[in-house]
C-alpha positions in Angstrom: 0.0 0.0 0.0 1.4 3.5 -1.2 1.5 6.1 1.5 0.7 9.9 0.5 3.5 12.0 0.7 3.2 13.3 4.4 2.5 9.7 5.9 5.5 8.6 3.8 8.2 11.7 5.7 6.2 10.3 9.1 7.7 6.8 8.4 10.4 7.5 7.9 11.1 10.1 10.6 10.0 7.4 12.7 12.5 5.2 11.2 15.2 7.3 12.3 13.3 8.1 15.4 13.6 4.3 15.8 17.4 4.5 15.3 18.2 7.3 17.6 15.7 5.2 20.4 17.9 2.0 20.4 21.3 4.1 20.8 19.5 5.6 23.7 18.4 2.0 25.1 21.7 1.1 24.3 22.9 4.2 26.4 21.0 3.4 29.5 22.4 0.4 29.7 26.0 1.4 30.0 25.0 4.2 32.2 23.3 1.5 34.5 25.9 -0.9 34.2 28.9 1.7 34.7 26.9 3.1 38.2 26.1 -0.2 39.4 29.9 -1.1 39.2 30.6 1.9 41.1 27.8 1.6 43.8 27.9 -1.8 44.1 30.5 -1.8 47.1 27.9 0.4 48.7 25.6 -1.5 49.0 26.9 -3.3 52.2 26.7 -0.3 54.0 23.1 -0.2 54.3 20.1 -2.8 54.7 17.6 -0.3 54.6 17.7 1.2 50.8 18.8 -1.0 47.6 21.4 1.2 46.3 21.7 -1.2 43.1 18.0 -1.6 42.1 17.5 2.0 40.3 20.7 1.0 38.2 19.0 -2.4 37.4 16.0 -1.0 36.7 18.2 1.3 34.3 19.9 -1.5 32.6 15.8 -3.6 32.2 14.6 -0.5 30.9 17.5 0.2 28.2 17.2 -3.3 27.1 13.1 -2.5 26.8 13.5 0.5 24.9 16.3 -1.8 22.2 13.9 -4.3 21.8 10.5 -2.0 21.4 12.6 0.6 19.0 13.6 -2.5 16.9 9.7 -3.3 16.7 9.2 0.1 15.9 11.4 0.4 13.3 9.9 -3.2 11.3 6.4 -1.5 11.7 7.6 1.3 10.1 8.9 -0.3 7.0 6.0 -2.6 6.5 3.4 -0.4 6.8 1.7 -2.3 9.6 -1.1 -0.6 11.6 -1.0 -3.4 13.8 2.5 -3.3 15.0 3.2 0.3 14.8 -0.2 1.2 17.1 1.2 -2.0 19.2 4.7 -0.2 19.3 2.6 2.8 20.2 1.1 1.3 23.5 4.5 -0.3 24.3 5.5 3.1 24.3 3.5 5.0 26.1 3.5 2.3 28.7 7.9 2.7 28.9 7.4 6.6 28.9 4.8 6.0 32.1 7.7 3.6 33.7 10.2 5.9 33.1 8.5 8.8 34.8 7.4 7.0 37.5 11.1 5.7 37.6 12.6 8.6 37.5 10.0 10.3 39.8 10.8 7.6 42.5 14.5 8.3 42.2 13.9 12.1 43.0 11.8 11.3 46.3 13.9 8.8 48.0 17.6 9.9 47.1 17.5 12.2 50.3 16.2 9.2 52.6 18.9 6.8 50.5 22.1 9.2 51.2 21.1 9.6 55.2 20.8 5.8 55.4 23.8 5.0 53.9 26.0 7.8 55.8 24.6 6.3 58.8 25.4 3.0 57.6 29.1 4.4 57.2 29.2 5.6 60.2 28.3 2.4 62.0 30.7 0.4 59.6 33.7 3.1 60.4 32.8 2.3 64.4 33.3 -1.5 64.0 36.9 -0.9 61.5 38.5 -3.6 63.7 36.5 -6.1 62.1 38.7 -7.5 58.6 35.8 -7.5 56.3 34.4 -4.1 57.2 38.4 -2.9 57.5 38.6 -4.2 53.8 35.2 -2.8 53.0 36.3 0.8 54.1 39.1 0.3 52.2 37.7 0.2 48.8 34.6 2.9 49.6 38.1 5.5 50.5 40.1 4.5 47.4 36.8 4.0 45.0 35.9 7.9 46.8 38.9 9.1 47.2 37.7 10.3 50.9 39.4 9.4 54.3 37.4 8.6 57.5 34.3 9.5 58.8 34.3 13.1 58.7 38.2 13.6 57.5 41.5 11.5 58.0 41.8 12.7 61.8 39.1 10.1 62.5 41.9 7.7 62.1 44.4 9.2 64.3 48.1 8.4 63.4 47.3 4.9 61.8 46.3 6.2 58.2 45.9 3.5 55.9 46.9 3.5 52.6 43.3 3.7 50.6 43.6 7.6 51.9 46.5 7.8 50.1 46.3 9.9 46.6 47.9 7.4 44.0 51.2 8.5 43.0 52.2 10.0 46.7 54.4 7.3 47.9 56.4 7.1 49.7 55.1 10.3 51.4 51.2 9.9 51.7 49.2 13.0 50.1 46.1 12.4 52.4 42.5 13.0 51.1 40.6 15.7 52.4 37.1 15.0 52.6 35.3 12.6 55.0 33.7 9.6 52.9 29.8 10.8 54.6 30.1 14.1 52.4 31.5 11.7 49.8 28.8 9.2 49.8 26.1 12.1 49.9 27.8 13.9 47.3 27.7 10.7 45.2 24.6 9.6 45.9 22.8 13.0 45.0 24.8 12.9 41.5 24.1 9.4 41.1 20.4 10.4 41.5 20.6 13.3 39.1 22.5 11.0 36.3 19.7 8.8 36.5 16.6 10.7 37.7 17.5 13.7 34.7 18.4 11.0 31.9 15.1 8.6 32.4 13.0 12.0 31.6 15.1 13.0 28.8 14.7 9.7 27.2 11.0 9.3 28.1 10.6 12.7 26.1 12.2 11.8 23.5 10.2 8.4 23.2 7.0 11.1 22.9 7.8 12.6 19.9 8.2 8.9 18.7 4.6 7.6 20.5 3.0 10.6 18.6 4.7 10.0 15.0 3.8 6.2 15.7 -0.1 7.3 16.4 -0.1 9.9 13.7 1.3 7.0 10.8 -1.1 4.3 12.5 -4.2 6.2 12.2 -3.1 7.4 8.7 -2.4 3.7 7.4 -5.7 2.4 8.8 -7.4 5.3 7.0 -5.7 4.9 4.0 -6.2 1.1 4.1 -10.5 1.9 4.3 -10.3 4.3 1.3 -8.4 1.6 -0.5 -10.9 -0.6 0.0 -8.3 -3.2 1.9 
């Protein structure tokens, strides 16, 4: 069936919408993935909050968006009013996840960073223990912080992971304390995600209303063909 000329630019600007969606799927993923390999020591600190899940949801949502672009895309090309206006309400029901997504982020990032400074804190207290020594260890080197609240916490016995690299043999301490650390990177980590899941989900709009706009057009196209 031969689209008119304006139904023909809206295919194929959904085409290339489709394009530009699966290197953003493709884009949350890595952005999940990269966080969640640098949070993921974190998430010992606390039992309260899953520091890990809004990256795994990240990672789920990027492999979605791949896979419902790609059906988006074969709609496209064949003209289909049934899979584009079913790519449609895939759509619209990702955008809805992602807002909500993104809307949970924003709410409970405060109530995630005070848990998991407390969680330092209580981890910091108990040091003698090896796997919480160890555990400290990589959240200073990983944050480049020292301490709870600076490298006087430890008195004279400074361990190495407050070292800068390159400092040896003479130990260029860190400055801040790994609770401003972890809030600090908490609160960016919720930005990252929180700011990218609604620029993706309004991007996915423009495609949801090109995808309604070429259904309804091939349906009515299809009646005055007589098909």
């Amino acid at each position: 069936m031969a689209l008119n000329c304006g139904l023909s630019t809206i295919k194929y600007v959904l085409f290339v919408f489709n394009l530009l969606c699966s290197l953003c799927g493709i884009a949350l993923v890595v952005i999940g993935g990269v966080s969640l390999a640098k949070i993921a020591d974190l998430q010992d600190i606390s039992d309260e909050h899953s520091i890990v899940a809004p990256s795994i949801l990240f990672i789920v949502l990027g492999s979605v968006v791949f896979v419902i672009a790609f059906f988006g895309c074969c709609g496209a090309i064949r003209e289909s009013y049934c899979m584009t206006s079913t790519y449609g309400f895939f759509l619209m029901v990702l955008i809805i996840a992602q807002i909500v997504v993104a809307a949970l982020v924003f709410i409970y990032v405060g109530d995630a960073k005070a848990a998991f400074k407390k969680g330092f804190a209580r981890l910091f207290d108990e040091r003698d223990r090896p796997q919480n020594a160890e555990l400290i260890d990589t959240i200073q080197a990983n944050l480049e912080c020292c301490g709870k609240s600076s490298s006087k916490d430890w008195g004279s016995n400074i361990p190495q992971s407050c070292c800068r690299p390159g400092t040896a043999p003479d130990c260029e301490v860190y400055s801040q304390g790994c609770q401003v650390r972890i809030g600090e990177f908490i609160d960016t980590a919720g930005d990252v995600l929180g700011w990218v899941s609604l620029g993706v989900a309004a991007v996915e709009l423009v495609g949801l209303i090109a995808a309604c706009c070429l259904a309804n057009g091939i349906r009515n196209q299809a009646r005055r063909s007589g098909y």
